[in-house]
Z-matrix of the N, CA and C atoms (Angstrom, degrees):
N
C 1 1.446
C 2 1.531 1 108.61
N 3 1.455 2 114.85 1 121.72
C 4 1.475 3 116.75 2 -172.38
C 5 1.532 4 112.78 3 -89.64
N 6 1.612 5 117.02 4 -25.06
C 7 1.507 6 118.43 5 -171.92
C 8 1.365 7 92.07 6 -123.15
N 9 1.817 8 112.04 7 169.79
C 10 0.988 9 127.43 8 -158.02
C 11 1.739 10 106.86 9 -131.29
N 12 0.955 11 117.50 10 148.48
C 13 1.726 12 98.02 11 175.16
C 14 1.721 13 130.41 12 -60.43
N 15 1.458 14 78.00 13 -24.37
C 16 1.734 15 87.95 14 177.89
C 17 1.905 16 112.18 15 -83.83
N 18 1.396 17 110.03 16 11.11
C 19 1.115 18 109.29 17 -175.45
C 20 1.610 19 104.19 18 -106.35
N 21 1.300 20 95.48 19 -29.06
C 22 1.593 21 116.83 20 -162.15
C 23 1.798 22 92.87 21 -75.73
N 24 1.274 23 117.27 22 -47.61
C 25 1.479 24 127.34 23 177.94
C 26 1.193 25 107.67 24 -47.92
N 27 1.263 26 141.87 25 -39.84
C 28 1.300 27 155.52 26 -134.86
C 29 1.736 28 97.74 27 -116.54
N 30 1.407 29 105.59 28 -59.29
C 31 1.775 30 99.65 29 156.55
C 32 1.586 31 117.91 30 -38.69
N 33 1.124 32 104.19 31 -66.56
C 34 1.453 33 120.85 32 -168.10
C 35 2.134 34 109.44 33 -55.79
N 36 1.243 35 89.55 34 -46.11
C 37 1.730 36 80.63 35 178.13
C 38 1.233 37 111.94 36 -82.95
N 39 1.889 38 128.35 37 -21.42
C 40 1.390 39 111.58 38 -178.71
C 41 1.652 40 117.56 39 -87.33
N 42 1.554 41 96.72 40 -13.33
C 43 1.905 42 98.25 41 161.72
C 44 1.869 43 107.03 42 -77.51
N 45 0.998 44 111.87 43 -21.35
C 46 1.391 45 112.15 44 -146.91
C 47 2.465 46 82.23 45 -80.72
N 48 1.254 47 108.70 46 -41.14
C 49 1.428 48 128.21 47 -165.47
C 50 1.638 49 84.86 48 -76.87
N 51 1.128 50 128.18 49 -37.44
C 52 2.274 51 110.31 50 -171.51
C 53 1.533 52 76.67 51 -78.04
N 54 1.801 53 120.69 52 -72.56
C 55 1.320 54 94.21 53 -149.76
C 56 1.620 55 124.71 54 -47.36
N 57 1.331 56 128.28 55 -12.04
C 58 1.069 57 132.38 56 175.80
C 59 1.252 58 118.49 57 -92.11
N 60 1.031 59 128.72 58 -14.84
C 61 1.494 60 133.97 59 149.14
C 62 1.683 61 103.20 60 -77.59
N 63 1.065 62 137.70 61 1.72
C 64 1.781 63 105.95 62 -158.47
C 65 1.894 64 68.49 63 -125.65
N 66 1.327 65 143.89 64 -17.61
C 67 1.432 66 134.50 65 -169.91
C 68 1.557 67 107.04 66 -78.58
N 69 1.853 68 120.93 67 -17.93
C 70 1.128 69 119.46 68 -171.48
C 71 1.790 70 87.92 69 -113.37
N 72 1.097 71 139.37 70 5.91
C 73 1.568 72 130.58 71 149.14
C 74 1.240 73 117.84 72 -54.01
N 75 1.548 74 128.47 73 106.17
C 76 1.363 75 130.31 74 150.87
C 77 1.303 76 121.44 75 -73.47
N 78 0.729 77 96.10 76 -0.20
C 79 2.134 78 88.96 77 -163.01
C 80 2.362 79 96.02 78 -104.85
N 81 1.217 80 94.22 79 -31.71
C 82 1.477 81 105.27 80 176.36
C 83 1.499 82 93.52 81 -85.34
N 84 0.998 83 133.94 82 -47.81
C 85 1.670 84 128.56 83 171.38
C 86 1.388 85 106.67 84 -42.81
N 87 1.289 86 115.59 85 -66.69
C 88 1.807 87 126.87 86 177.76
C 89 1.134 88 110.15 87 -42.45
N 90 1.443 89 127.77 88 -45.17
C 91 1.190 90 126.32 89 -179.25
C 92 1.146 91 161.55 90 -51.87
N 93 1.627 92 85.28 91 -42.06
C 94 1.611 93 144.35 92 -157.17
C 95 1.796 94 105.25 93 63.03
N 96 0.713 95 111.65 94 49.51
C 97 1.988 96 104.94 95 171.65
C 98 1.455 97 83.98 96 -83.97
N 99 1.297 98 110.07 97 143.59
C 100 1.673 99 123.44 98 165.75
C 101 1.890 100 99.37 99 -121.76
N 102 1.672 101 98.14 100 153.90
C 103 1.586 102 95.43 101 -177.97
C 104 1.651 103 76.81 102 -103.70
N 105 1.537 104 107.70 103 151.51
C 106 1.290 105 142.56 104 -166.73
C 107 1.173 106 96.28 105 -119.23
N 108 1.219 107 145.07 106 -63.58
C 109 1.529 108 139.06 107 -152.14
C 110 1.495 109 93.67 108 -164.22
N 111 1.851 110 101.88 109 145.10
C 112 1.649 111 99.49 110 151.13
C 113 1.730 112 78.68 111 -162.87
N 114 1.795 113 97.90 112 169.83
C 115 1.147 114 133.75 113 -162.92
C 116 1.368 115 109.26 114 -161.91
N 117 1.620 116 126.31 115 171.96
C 118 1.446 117 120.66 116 179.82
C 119 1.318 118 109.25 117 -55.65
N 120 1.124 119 131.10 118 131.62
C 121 1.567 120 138.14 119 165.31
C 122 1.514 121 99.77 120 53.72
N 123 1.435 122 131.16 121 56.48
C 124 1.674 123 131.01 122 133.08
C 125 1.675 124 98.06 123 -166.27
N 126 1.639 125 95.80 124 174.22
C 127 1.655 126 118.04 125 -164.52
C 128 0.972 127 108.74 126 -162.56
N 129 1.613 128 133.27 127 126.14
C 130 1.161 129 140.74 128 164.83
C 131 0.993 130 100.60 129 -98.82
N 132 2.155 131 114.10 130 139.53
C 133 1.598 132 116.77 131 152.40
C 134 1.335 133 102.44 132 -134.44
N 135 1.133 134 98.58 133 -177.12
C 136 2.067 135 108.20 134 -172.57
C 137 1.165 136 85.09 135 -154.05
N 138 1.305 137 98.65 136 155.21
C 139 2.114 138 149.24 137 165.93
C 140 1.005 139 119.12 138 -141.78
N 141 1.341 140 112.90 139 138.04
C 142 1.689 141 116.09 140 139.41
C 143 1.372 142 137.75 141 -81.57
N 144 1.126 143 147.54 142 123.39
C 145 1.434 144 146.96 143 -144.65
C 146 1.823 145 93.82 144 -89.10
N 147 1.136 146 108.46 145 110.01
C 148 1.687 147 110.32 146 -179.24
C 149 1.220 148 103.18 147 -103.68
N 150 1.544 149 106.99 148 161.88
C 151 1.685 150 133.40 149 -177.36
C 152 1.863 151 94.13 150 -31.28
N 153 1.559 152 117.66 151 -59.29
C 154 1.521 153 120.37 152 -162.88
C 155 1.138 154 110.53 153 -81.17
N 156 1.416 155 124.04 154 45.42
C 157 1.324 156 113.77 155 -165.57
C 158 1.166 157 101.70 156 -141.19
N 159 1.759 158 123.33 157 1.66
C 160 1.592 159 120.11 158 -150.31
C 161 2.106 160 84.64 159 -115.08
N 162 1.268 161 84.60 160 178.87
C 163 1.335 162 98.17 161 -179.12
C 164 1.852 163 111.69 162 -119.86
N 165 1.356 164 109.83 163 170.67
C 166 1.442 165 101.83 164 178.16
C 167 1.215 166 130.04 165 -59.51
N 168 1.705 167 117.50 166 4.91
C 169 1.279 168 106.98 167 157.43
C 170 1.978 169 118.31 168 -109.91
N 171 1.373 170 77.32 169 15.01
C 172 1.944 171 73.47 170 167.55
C 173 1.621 172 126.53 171 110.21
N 174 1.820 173 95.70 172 -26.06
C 175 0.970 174 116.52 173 175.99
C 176 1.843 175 130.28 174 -99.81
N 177 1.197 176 119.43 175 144.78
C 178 1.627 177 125.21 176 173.02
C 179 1.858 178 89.16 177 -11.00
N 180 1.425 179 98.92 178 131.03
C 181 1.629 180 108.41 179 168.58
C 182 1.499 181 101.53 180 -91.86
N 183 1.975 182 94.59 181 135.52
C 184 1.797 183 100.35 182 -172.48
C 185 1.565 184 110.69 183 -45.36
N 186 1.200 185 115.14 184 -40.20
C 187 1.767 186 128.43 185 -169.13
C 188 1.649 187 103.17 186 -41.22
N 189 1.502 188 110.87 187 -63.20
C 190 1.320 189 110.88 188 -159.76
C 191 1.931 190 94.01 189 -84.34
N 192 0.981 191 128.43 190 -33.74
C 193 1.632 192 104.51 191 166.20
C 194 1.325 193 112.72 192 -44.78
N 195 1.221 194 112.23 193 -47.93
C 196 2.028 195 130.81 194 -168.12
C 197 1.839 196 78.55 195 -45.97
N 198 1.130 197 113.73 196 -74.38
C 199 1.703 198 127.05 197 -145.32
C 200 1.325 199 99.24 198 -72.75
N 201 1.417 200 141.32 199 -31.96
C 202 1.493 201 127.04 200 143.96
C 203 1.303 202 129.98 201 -10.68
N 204 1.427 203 96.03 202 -78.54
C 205 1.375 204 130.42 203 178.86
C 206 1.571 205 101.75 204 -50.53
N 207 1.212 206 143.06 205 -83.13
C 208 1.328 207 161.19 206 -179.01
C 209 2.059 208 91.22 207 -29.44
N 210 1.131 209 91.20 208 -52.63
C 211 1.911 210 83.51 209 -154.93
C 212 2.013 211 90.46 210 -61.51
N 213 1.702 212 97.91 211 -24.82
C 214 1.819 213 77.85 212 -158.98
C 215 1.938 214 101.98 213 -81.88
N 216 1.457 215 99.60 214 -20.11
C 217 1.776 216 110.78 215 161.84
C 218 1.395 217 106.91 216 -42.31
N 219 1.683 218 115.63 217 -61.60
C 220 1.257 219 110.53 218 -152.58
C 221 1.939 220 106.02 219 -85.58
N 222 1.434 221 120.18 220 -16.85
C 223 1.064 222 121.22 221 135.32
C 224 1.512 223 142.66 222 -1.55
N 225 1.719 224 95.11 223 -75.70
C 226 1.493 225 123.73 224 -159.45
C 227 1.342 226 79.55 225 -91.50
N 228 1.504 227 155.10 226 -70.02
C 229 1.171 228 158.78 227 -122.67
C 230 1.293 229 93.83 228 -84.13
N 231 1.914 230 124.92 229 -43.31
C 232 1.486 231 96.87 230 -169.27
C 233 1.984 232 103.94 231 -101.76
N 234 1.221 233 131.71 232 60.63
C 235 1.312 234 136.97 233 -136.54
C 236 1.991 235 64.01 234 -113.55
N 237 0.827 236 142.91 235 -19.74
C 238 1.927 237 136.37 236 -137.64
C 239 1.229 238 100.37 237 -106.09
N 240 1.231 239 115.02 238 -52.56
C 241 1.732 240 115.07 239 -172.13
C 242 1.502 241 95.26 240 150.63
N 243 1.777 242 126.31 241 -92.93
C 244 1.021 243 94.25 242 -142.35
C 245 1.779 244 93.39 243 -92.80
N 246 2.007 245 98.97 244 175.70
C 247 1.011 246 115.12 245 169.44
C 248 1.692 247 137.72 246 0.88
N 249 1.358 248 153.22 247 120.80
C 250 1.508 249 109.76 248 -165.44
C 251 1.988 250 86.60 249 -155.16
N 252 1.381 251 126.65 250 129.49
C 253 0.833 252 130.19 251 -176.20
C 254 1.612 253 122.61 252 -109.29
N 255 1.089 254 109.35 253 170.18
C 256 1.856 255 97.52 254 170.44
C 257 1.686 256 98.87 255 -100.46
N 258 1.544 257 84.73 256 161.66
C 259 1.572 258 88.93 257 -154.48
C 260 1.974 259 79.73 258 -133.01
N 261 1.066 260 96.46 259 -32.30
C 262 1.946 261 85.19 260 167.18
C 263 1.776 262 98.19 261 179.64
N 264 1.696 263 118.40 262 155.10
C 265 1.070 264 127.35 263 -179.82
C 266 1.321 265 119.47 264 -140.00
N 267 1.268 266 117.63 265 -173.14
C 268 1.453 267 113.29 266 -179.81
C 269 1.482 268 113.82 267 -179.98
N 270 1.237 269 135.45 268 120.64
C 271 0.978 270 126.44 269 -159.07
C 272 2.151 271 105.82 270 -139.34
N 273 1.485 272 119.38 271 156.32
C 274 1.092 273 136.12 272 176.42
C 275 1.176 274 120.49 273 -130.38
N 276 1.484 275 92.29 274 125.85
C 277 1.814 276 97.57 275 -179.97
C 278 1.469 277 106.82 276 -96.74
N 279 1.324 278 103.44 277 148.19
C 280 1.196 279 104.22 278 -167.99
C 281 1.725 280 121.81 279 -137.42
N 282 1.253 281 83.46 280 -5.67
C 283 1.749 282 103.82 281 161.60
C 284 1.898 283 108.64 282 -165.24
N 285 1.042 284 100.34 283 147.78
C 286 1.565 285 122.18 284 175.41
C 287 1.902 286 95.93 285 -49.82
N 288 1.380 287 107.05 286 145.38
C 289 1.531 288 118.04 287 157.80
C 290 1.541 289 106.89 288 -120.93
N 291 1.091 290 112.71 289 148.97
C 292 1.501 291 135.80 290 -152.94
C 293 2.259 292 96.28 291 -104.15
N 294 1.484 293 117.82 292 162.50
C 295 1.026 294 102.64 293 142.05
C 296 1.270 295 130.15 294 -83.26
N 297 1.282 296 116.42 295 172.49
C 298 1.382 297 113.93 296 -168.40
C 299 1.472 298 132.51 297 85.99
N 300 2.001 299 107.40 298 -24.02
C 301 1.284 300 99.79 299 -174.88
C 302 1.683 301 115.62 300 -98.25
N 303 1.397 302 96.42 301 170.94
C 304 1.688 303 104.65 302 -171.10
C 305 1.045 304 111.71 303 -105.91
N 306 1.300 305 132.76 304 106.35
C 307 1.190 306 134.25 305 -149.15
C 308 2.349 307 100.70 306 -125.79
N 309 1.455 308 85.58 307 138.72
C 310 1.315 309 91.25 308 -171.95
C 311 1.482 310 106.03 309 -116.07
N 312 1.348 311 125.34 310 145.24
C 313 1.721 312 150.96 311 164.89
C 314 1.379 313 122.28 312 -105.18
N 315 1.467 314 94.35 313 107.41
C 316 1.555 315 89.02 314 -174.99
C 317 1.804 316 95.77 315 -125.13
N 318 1.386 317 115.49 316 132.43
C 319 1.197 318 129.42 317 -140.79
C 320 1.622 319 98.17 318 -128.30
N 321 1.513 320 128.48 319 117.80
C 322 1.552 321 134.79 320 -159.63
C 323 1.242 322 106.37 321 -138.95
N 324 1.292 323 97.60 322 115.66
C 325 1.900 324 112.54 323 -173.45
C 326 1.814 325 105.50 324 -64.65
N 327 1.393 326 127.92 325 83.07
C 328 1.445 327 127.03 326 166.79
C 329 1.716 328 118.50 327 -41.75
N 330 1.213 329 125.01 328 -47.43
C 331 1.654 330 118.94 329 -169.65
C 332 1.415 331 89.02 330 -162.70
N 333 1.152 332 117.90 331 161.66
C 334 1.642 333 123.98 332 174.17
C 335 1.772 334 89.27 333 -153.67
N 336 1.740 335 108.26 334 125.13
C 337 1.777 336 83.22 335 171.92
C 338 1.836 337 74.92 336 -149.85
N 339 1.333 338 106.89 337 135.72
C 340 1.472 339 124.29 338 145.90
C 341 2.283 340 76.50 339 84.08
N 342 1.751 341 99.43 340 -138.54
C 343 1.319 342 80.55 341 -174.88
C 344 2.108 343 110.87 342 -97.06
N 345 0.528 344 105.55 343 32.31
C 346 1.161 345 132.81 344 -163.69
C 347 1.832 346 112.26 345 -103.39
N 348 1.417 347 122.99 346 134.90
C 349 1.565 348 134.34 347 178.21
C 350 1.018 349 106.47 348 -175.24
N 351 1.516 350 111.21 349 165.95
C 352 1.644 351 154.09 350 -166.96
C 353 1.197 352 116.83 351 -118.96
N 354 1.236 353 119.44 352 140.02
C 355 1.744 354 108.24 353 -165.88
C 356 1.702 355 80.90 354 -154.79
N 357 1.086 356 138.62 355 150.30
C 358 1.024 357 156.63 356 117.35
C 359 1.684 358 124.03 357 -76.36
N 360 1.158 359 133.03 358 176.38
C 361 1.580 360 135.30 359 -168.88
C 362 1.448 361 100.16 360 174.61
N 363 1.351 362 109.53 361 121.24
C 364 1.478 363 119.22 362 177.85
C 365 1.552 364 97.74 363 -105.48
N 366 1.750 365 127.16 364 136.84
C 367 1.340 366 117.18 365 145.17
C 368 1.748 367 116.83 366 -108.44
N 369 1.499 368 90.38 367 143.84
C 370 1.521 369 93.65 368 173.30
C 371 1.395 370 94.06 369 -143.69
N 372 1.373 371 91.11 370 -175.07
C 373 1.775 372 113.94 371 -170.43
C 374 1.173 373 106.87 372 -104.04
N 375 1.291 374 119.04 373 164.80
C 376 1.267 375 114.72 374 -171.70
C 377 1.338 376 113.47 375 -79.64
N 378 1.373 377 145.38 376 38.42
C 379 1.265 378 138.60 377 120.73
C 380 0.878 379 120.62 378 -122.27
N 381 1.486 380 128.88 379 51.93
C 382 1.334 381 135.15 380 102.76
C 383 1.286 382 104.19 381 125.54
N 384 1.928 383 114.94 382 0.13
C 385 1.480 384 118.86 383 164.14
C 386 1.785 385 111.26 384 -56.08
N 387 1.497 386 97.76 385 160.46
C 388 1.897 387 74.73 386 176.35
C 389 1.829 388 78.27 387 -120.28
N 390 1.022 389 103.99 388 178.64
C 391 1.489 390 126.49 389 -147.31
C 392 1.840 391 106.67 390 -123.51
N 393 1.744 392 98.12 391 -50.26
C 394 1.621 393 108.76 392 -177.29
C 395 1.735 394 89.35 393 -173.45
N 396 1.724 395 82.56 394 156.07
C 397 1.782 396 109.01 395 -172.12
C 398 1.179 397 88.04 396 -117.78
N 399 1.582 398 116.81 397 144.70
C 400 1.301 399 134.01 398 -179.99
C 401 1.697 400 110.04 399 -126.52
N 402 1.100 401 122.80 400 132.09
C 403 1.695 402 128.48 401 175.87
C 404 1.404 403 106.05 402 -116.48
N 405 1.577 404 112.35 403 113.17
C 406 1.261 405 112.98 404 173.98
C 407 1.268 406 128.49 405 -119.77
N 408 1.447 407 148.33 406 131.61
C 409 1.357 408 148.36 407 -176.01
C 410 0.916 409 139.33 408 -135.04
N 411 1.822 410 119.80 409 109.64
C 412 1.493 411 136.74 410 -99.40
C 413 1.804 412 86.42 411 -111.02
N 414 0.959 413 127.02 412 164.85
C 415 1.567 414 145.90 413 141.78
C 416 1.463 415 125.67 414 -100.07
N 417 1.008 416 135.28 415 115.47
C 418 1.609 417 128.86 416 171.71
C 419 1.318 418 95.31 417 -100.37
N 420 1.739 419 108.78 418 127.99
C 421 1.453 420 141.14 419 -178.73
C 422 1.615 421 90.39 420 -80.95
N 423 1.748 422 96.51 421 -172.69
C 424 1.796 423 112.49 422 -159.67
C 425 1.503 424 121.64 423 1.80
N 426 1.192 425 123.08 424 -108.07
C 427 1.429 426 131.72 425 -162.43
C 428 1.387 427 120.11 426 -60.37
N 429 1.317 428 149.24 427 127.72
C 430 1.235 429 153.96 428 166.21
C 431 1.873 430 98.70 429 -46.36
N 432 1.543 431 91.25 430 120.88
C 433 1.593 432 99.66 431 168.21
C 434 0.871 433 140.84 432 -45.41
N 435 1.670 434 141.90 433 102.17
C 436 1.610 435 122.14 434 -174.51
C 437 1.116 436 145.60 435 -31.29
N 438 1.138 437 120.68 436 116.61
C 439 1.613 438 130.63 437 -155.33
C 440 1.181 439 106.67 438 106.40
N 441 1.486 440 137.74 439 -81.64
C 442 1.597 441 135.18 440 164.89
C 443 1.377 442 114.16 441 22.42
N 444 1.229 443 115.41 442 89.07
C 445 1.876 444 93.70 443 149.27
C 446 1.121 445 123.69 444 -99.48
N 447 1.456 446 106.66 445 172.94
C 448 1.604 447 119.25 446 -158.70
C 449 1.318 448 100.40 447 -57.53
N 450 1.640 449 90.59 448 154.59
C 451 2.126 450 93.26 449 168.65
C 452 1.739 451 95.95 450 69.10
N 453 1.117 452 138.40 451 -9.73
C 454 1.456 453 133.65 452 -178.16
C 455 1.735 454 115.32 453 -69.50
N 456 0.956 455 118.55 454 23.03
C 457 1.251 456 117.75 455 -154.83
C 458 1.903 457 133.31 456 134.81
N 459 0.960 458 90.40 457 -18.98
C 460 1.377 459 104.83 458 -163.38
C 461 1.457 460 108.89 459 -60.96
């Protein structure tokens, strides 16, 4: 037996916490970004790059790659329990997106200590070029995270 129940619990409430964060997203509703997957500390979402989405040179506008990236960050970041915000980001494009393409965010919790984390987020297209790398770094609001001790980060 490779998993444990207490692992499976931990799946189950940190998908169970995006989809409930991603059902009160309007702006990913507007969009169409759909969440694909999440788990403790990561999140997959997908798009298609539409006609209103390009910029004056034709291509995916940097903004809505940026906001891809960000929704599948803020995803993965609140996978824990409480509340968890971005606290600053930064992202690189690294190839042009086209209309039409379907582009996926897959979002990987780097360190989390005290209230404080690291998230990286790669986008690529759906064959499997990536497009732009995203660095994100989360805040957890009210209560100090379980386990956390004081002064750990804070």
């Amino acid at each position: 037996m490779t998993g444990t129940i207490g692992e499976h619990d931990l799946e189950t409430a940190a998908r169970r916490r995006a989809e409930d964060l991603y059902a009160k997203d309007r702006t990913c509703e507007l969009l169409g970004i759909d969440l694909r997957d999440a788990g403790p500390g990561r999140a997959t979402v997908g798009m298609r790059v539409a006609e209103t989405m390009v910029n004056g040179h034709g291509t995916g506008h940097g903004g809505f790659l940026f906001l891809l990236a960000d929704a599948a960050f803020a995803f993965a970041c609140n996978t824990h329990g409480p509340a968890t915000v971005a606290q600053g980001a930064q992202v690189t494009f690294l190839r042009p997106a086209e209309v039409g393409d379907d582009l996926v965010a897959e979002a990987v919790e780097r360190s989390r200590v005290g209230r404080n984390g690291v998230y990286d987020v790669t986008v690529r297209r759906s064959d499997g070029v990536p497009i732009a790398e995203f660095r994100g770094q989360s805040r957890t609001l009210g209560d100090r995270p379980p386990g956390a001790a004081p002064g750990s980060g804070d």
